[in-house]
PASEBA-1860 file (N, C-alpha, C; in nm, 3 decimals):
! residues 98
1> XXXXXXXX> 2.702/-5.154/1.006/2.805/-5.249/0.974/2.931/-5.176/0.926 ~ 2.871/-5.069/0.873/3.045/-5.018/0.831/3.076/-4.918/0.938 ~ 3.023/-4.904/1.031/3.086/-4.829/1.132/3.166/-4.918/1.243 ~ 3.109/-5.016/1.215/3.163/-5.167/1.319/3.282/-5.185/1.242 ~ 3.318/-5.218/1.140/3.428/-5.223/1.076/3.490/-5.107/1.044 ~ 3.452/-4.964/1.058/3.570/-4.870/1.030/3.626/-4.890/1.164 ~ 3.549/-4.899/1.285/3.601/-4.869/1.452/3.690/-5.001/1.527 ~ 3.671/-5.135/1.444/3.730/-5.247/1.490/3.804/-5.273/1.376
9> XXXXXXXX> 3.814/-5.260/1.274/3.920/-5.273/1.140/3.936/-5.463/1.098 ~ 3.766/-5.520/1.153/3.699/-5.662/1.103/3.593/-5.621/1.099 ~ 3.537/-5.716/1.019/3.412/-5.804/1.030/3.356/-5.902/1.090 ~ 3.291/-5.932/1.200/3.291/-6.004/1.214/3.078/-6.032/1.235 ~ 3.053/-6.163/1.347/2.945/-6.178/1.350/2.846/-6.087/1.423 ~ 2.904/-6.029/1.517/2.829/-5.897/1.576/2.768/-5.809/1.498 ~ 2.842/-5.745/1.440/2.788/-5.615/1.337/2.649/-5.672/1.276 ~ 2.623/-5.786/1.240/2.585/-5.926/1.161/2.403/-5.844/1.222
17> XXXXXXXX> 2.452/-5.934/1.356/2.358/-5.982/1.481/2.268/-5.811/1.474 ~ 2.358/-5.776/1.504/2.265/-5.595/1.518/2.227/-5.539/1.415 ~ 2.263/-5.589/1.316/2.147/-5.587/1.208/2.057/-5.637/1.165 ~ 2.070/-5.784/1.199/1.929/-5.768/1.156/1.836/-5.805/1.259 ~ 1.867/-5.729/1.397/1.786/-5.704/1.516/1.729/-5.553/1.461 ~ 1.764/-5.464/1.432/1.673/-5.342/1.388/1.658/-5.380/1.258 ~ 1.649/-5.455/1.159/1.623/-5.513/1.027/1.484/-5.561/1.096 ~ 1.493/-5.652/1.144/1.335/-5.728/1.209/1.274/-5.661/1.290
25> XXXXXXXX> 1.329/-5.574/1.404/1.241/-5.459/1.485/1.145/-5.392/1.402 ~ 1.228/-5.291/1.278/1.210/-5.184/1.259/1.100/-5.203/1.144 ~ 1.006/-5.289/1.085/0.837/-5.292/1.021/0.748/-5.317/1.186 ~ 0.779/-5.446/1.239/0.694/-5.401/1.325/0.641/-5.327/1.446 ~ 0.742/-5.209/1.490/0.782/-5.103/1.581/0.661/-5.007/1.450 ~ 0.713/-4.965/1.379/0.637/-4.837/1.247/0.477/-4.896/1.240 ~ 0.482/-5.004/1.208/0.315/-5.068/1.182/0.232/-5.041/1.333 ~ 0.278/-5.116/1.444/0.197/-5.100/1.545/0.178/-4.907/1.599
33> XXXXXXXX> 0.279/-4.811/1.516/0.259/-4.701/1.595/0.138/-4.632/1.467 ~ 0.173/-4.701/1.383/0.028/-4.631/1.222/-0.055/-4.711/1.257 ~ -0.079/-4.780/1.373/-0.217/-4.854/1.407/-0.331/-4.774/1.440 ~ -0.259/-4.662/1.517/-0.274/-4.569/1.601/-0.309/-4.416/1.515 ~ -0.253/-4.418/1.417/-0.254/-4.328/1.314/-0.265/-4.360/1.141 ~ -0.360/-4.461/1.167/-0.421/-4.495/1.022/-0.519/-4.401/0.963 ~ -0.621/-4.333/1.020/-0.687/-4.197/0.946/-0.568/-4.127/0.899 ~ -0.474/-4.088/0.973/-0.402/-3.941/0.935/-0.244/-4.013/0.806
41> XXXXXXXX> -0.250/-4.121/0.795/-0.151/-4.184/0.692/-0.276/-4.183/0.618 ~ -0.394/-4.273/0.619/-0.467/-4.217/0.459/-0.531/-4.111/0.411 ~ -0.547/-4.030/0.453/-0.575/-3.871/0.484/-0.410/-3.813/0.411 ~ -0.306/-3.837/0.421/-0.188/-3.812/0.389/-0.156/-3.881/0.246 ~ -0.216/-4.023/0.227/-0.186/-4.064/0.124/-0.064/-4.172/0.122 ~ -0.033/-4.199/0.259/0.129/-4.266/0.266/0.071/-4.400/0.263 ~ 0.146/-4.508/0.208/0.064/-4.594/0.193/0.105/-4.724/0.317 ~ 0.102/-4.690/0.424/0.126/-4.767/0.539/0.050/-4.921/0.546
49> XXXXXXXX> 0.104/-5.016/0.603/0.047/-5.115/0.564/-0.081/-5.106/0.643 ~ -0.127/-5.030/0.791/-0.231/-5.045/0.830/-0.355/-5.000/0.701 ~ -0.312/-4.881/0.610/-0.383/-4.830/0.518/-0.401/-4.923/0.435 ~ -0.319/-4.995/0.339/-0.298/-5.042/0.258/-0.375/-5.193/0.273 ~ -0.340/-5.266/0.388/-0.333/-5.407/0.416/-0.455/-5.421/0.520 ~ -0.502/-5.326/0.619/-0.629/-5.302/0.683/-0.508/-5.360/0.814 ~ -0.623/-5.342/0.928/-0.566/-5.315/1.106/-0.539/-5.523/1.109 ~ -0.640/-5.596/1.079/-0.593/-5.741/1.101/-0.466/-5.764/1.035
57> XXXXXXXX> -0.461/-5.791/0.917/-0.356/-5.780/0.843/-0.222/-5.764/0.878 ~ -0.260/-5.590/0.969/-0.099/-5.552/0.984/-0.104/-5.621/1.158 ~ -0.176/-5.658/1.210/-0.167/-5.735/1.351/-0.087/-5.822/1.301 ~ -0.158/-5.902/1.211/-0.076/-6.091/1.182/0.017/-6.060/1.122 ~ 0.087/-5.957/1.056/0.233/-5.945/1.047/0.331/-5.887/1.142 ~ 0.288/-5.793/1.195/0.348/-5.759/1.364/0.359/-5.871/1.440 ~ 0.315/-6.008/1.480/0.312/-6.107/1.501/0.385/-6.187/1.443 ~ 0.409/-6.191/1.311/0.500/-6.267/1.228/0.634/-6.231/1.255
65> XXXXXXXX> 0.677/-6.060/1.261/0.816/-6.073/1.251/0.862/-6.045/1.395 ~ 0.749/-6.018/1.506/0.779/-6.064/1.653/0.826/-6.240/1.651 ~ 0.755/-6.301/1.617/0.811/-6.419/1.637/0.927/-6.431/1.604 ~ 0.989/-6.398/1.436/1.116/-6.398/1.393/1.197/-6.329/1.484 ~ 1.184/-6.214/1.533/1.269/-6.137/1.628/1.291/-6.205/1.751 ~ 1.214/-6.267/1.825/1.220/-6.362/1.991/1.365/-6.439/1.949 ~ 1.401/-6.528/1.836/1.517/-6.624/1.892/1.613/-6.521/1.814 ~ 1.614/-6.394/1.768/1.733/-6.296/1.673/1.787/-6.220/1.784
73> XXXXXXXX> 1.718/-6.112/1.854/1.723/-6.097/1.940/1.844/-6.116/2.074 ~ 1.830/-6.219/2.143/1.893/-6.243/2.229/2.052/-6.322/2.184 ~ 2.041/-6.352/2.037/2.181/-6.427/1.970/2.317/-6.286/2.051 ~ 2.336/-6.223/2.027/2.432/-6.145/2.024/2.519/-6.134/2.162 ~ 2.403/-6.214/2.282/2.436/-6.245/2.417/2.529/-6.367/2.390 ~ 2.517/-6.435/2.299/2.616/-6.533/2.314/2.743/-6.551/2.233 ~ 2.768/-6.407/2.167/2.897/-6.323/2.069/2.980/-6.288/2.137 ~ 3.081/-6.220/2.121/3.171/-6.150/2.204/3.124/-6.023/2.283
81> XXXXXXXX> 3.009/-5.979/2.257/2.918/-5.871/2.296/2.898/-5.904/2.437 ~ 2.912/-5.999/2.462/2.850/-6.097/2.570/2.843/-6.011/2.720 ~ 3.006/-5.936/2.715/3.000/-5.875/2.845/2.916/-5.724/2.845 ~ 2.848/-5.703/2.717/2.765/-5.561/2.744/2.655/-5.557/2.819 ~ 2.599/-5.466/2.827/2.463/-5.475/2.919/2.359/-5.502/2.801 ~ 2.327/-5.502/2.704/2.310/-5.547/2.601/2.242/-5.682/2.627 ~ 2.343/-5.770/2.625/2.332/-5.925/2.621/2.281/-5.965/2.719 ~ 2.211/-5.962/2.785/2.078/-5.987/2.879/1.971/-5.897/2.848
89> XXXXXXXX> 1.952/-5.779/2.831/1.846/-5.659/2.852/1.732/-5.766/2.776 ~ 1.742/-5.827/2.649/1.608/-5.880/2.587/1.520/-6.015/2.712 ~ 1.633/-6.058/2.802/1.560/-6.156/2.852/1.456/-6.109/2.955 ~ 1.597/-5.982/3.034/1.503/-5.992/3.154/1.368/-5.864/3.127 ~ 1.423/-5.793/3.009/1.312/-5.695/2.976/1.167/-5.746/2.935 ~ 1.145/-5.841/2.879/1.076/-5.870/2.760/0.933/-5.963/2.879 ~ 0.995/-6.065/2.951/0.887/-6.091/3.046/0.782/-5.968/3.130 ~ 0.863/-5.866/3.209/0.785/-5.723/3.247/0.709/-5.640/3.180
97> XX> 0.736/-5.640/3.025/0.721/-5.578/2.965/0.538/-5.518/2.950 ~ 0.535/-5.430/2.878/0.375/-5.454/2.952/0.364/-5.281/2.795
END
C-alpha cells in the first residue's frame, strides 16, 4: 500500500483489494505446504498450525479462508485494474486448476 501510493501519489481502492488478496492467500498457501512438513516443524519446534491445531483442523481452516478468498479475489477485476491481465487470471485459472 505504500508503494501504491508513493508510485500514484493516491490512495485509492486498489492498493485496498491487493491486500487483502495476499492478507487471505497468505495462512492458507503456508498451512497446506506444513501439511506436508508437519514432522520437520515439530521436530523444529515452530509452532505451525498443522503442529499445533492437528492436519483436520488446519484442513477446515484452509477451507475457511478459501472460501473468504473466492468472492476477494476476483473484486479488483472490477477497479480500475480492470485492463491488467490480472483481472481475469482468478476466473479463468481457478476452474483448470488441479
Amino acid at each position: 500500500m505504500i508503494g501504491w501510493a508513493a508510485a500514484t501519489g493516491s490512495m485509492g481502492i486498489e492498493p485496498i483489494l491487493l491486500f487483502l488478496i495476499v492478507f487471505v492467500w497468505t495462512p492458507p498457501h503456508f498451512w497446506a505446504l506444513a501439511l506436508y512438513r508437519t514432522e520437520d516443524y515439530a521436530r523444529a519446534g515452530i509452532p505451525m498450525l498443522p503442529v499445533v491445531a492437528g492436519a483436520e483442523e488446519t484442513r477446515r481452516q484452509i477451507l475457511l479462508y478459501t472460501l473468504v478468498l473466492v468472492p476477494v479475489g476476483p473484486r479488483h477485476g472490477f477497479s480500475a485494474m480492470r485492463g491488467s491481465p490480472m483481472a481475469s487470471s482468478p476466473l479463468w485459472r481457478a476452474p483448470g486448476w488441479r
